[in-house]
mmCIF entry with sequence, helices, sheets and N, C-alpha, C, O atoms, coordinates in Angstrom:
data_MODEL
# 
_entry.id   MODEL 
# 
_entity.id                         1 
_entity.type                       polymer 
_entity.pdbx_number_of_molecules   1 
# 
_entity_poly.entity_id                      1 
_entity_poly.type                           'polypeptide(L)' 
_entity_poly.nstd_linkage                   no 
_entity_poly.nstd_monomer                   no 
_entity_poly.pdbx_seq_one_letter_code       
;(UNK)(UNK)(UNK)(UNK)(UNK)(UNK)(UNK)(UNK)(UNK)(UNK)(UNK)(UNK)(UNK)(UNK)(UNK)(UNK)
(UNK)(UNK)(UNK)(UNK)(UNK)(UNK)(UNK)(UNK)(UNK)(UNK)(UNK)(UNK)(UNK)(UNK)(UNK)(UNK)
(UNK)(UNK)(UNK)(UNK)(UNK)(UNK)(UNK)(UNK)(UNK)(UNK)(UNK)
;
_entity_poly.pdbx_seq_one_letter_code_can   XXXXXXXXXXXXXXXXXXXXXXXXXXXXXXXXXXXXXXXXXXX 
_entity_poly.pdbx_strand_id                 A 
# 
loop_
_entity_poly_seq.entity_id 
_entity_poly_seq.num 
_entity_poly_seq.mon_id 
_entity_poly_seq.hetero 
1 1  UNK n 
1 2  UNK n 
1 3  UNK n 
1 4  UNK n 
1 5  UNK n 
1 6  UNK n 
1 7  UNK n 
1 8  UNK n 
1 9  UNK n 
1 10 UNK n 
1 11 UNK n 
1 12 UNK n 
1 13 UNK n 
1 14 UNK n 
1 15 UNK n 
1 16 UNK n 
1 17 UNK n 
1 18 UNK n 
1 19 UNK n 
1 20 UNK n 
1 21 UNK n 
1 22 UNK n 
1 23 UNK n 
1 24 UNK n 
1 25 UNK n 
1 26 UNK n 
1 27 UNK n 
1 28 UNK n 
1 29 UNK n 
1 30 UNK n 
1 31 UNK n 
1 32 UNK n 
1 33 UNK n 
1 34 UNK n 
1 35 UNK n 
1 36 UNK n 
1 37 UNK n 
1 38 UNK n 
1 39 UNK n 
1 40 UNK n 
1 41 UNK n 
1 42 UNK n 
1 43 UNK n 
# 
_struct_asym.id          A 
_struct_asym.entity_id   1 
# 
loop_
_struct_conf.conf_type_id 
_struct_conf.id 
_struct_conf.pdbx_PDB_helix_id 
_struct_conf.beg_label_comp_id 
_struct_conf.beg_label_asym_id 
_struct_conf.beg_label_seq_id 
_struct_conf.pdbx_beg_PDB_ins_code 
_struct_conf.end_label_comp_id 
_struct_conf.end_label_asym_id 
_struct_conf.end_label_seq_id 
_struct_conf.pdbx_end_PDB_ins_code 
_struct_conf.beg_auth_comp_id 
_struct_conf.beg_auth_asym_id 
_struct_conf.beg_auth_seq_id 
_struct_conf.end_auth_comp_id 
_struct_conf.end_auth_asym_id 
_struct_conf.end_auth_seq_id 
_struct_conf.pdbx_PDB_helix_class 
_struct_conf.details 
_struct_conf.pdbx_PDB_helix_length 
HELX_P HELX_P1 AA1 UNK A 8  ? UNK A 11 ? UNK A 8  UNK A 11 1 ? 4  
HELX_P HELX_P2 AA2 UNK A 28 ? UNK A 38 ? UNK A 28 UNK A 38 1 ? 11 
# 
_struct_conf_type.id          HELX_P 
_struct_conf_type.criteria    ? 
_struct_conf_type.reference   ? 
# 
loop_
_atom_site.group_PDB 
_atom_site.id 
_atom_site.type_symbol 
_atom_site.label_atom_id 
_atom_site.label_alt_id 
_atom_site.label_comp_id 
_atom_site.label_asym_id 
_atom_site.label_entity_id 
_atom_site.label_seq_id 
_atom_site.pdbx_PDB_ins_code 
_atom_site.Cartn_x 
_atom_site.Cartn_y 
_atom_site.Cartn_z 
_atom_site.occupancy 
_atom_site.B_iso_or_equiv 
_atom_site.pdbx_formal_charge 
_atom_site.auth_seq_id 
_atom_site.auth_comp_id 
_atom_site.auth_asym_id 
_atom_site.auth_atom_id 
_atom_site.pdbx_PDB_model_num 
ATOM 1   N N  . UNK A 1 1  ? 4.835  -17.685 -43.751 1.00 0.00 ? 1  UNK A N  1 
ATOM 2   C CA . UNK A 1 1  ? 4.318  -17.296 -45.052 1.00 0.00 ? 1  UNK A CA 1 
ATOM 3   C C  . UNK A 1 1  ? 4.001  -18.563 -45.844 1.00 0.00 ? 1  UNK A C  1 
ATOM 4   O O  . UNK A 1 1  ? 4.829  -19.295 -46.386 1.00 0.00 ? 1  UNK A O  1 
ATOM 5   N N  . UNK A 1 2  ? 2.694  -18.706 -45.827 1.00 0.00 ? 2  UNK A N  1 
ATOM 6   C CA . UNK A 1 2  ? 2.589  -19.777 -47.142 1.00 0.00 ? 2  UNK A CA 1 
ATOM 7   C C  . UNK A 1 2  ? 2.349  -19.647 -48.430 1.00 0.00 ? 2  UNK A C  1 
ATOM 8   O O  . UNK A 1 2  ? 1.526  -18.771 -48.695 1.00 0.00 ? 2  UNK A O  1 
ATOM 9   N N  . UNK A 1 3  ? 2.966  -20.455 -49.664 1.00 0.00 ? 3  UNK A N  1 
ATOM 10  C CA . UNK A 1 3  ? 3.538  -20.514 -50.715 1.00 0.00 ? 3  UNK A CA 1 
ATOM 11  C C  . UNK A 1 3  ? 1.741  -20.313 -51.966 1.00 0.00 ? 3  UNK A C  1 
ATOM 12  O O  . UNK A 1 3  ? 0.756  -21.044 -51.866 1.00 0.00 ? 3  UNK A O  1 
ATOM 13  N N  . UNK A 1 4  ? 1.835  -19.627 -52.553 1.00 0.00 ? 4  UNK A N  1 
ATOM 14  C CA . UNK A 1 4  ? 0.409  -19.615 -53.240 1.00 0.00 ? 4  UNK A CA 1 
ATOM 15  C C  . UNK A 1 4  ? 0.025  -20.726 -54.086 1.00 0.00 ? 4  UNK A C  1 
ATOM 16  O O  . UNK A 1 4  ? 0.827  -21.417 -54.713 1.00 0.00 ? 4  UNK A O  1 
ATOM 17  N N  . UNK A 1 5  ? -1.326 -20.882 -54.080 1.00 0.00 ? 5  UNK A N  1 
ATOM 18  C CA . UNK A 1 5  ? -2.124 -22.127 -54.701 1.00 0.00 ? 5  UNK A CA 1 
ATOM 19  C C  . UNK A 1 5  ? -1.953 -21.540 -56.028 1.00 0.00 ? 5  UNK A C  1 
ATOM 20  O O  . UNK A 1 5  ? -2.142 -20.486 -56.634 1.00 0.00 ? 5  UNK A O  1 
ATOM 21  N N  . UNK A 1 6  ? -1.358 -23.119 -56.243 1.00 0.00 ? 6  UNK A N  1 
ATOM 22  C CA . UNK A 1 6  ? -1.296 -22.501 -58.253 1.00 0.00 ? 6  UNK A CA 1 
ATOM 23  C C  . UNK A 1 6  ? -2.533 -22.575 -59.131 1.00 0.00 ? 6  UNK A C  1 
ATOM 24  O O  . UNK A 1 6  ? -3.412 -23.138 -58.478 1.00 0.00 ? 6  UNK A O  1 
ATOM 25  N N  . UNK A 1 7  ? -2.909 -22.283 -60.186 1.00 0.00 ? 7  UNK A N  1 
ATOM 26  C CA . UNK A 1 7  ? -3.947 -22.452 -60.910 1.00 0.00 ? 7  UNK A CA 1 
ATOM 27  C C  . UNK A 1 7  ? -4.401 -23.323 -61.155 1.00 0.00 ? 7  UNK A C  1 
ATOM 28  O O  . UNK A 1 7  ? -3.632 -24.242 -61.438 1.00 0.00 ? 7  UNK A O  1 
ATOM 29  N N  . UNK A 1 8  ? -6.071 -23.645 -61.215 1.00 0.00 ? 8  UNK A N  1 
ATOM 30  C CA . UNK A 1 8  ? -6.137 -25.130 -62.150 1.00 0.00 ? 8  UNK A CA 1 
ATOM 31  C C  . UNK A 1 8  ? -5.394 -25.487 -63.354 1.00 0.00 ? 8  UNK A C  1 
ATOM 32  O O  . UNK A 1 8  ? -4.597 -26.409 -63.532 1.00 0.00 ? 8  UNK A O  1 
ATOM 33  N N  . UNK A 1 9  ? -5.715 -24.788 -63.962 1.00 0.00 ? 9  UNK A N  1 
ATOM 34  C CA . UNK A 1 9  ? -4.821 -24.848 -65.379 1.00 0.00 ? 9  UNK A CA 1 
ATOM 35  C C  . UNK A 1 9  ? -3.671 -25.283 -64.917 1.00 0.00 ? 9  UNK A C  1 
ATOM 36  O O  . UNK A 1 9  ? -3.222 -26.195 -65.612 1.00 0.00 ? 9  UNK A O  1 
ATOM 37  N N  . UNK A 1 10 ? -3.044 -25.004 -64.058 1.00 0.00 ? 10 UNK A N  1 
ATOM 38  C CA . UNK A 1 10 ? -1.239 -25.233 -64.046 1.00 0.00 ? 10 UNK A CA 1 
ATOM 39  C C  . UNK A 1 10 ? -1.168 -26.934 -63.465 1.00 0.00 ? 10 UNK A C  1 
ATOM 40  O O  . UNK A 1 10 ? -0.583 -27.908 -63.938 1.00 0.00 ? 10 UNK A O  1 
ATOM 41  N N  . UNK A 1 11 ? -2.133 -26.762 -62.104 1.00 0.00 ? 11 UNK A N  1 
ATOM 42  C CA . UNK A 1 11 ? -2.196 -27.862 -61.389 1.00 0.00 ? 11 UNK A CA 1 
ATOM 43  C C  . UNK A 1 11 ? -2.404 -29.242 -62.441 1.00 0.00 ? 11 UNK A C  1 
ATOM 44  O O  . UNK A 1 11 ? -1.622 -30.188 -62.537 1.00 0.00 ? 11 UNK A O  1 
ATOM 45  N N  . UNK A 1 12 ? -3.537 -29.073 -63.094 1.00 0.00 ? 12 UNK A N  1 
ATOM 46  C CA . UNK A 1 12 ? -3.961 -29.922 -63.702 1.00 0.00 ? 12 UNK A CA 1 
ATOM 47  C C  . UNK A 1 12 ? -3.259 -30.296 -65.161 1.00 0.00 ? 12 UNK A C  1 
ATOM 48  O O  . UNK A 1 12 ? -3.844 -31.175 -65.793 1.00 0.00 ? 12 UNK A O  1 
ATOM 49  N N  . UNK A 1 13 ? -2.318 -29.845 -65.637 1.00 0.00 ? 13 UNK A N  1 
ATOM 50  C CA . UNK A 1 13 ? -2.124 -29.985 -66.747 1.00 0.00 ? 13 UNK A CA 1 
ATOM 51  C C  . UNK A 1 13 ? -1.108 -31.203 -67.180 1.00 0.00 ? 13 UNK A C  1 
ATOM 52  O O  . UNK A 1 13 ? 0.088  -31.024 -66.951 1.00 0.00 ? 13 UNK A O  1 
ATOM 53  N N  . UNK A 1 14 ? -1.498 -32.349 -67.752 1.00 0.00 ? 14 UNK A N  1 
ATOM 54  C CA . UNK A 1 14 ? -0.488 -33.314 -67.863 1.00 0.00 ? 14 UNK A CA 1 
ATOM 55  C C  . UNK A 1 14 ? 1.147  -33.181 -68.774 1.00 0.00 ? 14 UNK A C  1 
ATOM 56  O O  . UNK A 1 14 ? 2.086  -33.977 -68.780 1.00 0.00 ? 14 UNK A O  1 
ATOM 57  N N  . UNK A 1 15 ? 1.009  -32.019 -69.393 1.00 0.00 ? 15 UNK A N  1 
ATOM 58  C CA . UNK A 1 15 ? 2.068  -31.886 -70.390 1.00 0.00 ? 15 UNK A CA 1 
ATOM 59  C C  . UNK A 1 15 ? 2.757  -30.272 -69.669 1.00 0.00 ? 15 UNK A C  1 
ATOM 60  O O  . UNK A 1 15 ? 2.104  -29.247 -69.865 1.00 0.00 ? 15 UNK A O  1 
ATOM 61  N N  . UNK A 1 16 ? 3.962  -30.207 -68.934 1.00 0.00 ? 16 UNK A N  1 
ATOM 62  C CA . UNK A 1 16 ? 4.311  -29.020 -68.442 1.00 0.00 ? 16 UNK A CA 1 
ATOM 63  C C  . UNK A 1 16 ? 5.029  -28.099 -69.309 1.00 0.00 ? 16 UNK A C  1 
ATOM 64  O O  . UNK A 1 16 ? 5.694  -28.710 -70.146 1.00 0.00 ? 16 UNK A O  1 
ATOM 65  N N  . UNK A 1 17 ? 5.129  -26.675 -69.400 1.00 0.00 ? 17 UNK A N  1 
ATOM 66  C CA . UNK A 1 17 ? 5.337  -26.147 -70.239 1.00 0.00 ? 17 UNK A CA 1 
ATOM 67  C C  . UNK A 1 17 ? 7.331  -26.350 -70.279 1.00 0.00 ? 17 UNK A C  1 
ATOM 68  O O  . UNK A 1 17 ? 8.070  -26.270 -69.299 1.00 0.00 ? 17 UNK A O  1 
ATOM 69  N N  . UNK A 1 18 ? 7.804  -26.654 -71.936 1.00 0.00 ? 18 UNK A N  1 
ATOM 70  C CA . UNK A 1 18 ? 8.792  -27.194 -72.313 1.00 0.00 ? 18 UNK A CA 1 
ATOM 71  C C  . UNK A 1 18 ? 8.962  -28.522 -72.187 1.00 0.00 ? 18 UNK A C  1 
ATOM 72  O O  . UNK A 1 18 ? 10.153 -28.821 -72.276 1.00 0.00 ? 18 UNK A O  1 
ATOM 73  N N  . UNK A 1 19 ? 8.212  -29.480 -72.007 1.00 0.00 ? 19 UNK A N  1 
ATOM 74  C CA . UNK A 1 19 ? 7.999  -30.946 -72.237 1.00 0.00 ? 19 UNK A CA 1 
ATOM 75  C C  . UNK A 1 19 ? 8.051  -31.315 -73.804 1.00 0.00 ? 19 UNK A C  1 
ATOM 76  O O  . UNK A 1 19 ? 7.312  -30.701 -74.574 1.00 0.00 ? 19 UNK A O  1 
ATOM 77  N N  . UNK A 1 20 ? 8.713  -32.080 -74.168 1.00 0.00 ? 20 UNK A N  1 
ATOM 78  C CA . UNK A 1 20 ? 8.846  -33.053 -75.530 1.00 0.00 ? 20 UNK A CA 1 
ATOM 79  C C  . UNK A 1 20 ? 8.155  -34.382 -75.636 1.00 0.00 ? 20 UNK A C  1 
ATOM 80  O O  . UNK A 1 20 ? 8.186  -35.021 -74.585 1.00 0.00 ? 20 UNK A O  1 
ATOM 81  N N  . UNK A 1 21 ? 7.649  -34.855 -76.461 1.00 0.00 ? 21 UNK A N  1 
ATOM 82  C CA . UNK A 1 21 ? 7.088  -36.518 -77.089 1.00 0.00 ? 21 UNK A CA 1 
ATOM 83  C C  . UNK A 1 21 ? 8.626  -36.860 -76.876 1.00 0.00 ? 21 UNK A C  1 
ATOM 84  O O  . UNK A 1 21 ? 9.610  -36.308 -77.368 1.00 0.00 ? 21 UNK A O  1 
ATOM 85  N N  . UNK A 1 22 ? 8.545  -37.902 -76.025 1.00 0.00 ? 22 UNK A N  1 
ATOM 86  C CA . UNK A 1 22 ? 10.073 -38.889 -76.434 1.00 0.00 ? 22 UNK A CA 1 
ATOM 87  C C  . UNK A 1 22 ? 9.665  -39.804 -77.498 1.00 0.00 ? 22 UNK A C  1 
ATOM 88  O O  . UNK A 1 22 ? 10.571 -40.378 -78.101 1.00 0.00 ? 22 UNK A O  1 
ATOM 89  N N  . UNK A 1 23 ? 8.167  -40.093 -77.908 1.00 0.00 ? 23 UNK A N  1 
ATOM 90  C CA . UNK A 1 23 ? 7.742  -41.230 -78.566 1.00 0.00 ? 23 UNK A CA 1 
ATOM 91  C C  . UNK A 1 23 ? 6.388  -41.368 -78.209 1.00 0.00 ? 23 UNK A C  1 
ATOM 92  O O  . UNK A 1 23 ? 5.763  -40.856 -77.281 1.00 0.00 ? 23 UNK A O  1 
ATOM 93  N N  . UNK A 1 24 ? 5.992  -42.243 -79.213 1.00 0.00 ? 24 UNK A N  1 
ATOM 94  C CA . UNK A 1 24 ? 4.458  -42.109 -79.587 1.00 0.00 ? 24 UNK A CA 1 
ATOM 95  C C  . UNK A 1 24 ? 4.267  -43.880 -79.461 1.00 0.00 ? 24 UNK A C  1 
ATOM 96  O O  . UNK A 1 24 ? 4.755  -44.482 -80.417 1.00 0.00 ? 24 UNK A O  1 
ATOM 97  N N  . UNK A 1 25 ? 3.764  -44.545 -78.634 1.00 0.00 ? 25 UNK A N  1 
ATOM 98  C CA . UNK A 1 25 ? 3.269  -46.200 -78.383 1.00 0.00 ? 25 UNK A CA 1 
ATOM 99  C C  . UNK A 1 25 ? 2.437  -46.323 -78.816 1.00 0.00 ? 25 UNK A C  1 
ATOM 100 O O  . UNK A 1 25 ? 1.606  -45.438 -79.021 1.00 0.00 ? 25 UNK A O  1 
ATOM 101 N N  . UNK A 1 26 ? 2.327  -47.839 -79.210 1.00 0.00 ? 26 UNK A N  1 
ATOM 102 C CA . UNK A 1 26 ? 0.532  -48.100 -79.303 1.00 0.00 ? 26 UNK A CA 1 
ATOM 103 C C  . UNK A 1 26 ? 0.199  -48.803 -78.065 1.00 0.00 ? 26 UNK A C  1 
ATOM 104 O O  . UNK A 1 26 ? -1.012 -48.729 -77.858 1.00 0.00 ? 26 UNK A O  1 
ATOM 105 N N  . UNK A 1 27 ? 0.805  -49.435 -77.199 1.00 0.00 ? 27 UNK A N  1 
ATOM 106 C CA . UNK A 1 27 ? 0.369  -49.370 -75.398 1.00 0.00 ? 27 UNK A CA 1 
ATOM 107 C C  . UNK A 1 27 ? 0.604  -48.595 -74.441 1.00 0.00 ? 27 UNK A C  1 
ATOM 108 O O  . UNK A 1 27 ? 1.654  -47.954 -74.495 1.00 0.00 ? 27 UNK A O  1 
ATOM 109 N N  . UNK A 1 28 ? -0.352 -48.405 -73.204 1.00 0.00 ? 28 UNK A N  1 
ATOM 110 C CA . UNK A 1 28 ? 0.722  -47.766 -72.378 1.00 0.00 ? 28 UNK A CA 1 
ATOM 111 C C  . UNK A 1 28 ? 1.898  -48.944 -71.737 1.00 0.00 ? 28 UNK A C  1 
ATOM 112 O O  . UNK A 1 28 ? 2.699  -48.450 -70.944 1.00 0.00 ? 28 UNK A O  1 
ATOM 113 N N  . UNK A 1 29 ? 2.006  -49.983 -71.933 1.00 0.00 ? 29 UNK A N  1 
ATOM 114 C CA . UNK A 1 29 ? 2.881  -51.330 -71.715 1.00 0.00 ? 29 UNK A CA 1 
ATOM 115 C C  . UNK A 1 29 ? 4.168  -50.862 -72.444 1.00 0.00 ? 29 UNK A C  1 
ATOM 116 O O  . UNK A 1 29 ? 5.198  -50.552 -71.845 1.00 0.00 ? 29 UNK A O  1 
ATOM 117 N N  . UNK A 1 30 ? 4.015  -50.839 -73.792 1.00 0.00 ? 30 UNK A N  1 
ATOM 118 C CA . UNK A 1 30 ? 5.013  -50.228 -74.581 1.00 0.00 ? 30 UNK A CA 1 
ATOM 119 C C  . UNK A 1 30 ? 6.125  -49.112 -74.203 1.00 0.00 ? 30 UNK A C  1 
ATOM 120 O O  . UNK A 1 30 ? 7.354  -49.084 -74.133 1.00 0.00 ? 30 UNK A O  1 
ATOM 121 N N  . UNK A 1 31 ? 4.924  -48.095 -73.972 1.00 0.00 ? 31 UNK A N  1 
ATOM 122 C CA . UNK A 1 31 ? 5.329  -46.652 -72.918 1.00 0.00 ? 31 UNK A CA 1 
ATOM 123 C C  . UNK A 1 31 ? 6.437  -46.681 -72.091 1.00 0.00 ? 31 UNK A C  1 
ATOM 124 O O  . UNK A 1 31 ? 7.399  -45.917 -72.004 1.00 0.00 ? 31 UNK A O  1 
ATOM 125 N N  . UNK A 1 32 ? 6.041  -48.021 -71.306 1.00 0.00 ? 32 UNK A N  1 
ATOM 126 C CA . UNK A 1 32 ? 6.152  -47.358 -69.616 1.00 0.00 ? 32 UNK A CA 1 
ATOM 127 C C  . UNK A 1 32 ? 7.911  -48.633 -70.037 1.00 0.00 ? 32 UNK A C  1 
ATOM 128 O O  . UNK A 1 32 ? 8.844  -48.619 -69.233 1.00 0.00 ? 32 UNK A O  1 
ATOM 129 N N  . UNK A 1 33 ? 7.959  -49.295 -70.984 1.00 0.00 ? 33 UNK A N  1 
ATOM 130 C CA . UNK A 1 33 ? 9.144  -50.393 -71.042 1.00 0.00 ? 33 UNK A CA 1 
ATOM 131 C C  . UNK A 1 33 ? 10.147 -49.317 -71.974 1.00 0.00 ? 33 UNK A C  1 
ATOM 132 O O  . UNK A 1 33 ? 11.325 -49.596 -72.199 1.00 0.00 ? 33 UNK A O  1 
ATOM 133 N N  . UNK A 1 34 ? 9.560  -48.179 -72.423 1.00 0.00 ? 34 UNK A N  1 
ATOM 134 C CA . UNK A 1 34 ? 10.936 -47.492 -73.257 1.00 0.00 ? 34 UNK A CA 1 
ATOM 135 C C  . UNK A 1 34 ? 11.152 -46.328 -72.411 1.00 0.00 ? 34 UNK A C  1 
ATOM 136 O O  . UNK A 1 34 ? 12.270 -45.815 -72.467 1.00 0.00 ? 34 UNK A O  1 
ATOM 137 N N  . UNK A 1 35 ? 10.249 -45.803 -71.611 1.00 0.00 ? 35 UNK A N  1 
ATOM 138 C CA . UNK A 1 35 ? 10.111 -45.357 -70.304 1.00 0.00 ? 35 UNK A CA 1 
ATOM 139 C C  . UNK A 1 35 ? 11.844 -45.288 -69.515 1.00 0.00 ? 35 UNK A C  1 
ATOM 140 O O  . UNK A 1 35 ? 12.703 -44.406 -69.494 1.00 0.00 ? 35 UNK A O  1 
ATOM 141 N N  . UNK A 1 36 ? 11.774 -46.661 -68.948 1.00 0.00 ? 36 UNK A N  1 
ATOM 142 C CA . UNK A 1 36 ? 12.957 -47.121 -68.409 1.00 0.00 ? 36 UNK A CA 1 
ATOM 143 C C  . UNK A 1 36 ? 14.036 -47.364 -69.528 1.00 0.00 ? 36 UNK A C  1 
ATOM 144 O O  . UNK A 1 36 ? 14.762 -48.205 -68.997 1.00 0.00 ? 36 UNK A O  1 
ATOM 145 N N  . UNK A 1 37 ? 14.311 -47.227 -70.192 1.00 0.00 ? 37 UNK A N  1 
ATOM 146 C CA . UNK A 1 37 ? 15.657 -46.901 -71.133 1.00 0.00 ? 37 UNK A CA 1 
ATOM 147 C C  . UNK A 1 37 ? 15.664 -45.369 -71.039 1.00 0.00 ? 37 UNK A C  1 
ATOM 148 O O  . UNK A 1 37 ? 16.809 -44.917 -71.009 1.00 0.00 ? 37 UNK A O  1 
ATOM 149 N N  . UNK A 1 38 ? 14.811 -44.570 -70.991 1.00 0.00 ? 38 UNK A N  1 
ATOM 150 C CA . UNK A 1 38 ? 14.889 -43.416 -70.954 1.00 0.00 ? 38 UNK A CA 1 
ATOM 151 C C  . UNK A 1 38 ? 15.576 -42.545 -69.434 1.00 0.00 ? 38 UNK A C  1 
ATOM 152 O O  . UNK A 1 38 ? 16.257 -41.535 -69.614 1.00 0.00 ? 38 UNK A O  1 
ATOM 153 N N  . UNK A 1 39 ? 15.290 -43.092 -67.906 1.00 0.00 ? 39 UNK A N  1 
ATOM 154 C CA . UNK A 1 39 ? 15.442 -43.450 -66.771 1.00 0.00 ? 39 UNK A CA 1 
ATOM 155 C C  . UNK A 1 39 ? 16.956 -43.498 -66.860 1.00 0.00 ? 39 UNK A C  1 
ATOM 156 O O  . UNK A 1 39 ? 17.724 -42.663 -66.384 1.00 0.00 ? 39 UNK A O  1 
ATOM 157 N N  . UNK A 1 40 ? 17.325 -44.756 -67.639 1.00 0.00 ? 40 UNK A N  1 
ATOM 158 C CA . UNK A 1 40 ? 18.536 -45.621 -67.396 1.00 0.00 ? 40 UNK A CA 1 
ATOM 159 C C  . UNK A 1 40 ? 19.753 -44.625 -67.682 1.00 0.00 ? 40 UNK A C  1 
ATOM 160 O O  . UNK A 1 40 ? 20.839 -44.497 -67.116 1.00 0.00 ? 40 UNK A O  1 
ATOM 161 N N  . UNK A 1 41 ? 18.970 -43.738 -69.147 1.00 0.00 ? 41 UNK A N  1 
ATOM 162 C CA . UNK A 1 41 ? 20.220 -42.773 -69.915 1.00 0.00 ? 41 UNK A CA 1 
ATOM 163 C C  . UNK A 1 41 ? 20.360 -41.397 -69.177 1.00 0.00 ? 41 UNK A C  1 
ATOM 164 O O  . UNK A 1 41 ? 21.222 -40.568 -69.470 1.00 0.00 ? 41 UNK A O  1 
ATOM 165 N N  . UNK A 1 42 ? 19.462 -41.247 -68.229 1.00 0.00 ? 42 UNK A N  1 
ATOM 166 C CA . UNK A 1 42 ? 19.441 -39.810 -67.072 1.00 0.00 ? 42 UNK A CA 1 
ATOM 167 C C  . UNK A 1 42 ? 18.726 -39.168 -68.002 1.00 0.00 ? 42 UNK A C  1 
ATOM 168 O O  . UNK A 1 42 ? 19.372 -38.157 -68.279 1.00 0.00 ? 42 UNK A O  1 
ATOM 169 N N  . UNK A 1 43 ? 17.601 -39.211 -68.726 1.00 0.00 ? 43 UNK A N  1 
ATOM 170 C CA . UNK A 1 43 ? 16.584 -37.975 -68.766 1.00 0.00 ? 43 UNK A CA 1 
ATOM 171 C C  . UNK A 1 43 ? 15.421 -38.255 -68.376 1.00 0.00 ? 43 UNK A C  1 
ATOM 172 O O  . UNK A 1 43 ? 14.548 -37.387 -68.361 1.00 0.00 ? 43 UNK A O  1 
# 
């Protein structure tokens, strides 16, 4: 039995449903360095 193709909509969507802003950067450099504090604390 194979497992069904999900929707575009679902596939494609960068923000999954119940996702939060941890924070708002002005780089993605910025991002991706508070990123890993975020990693570090287990979420």
């Amino acid at each position: 039995m194979t497992s069904p193709e999900p929707s575009a909509s679902i596939a494609n969507d960068p923000f999954p449903e119940g996702s939060v802003d941890a924070g708002v950067y002005p780089t993605h450099g910025d991002g991706f360095q508070h990123s890993l504090v975020l990693i570090d604390m287990g979420e």
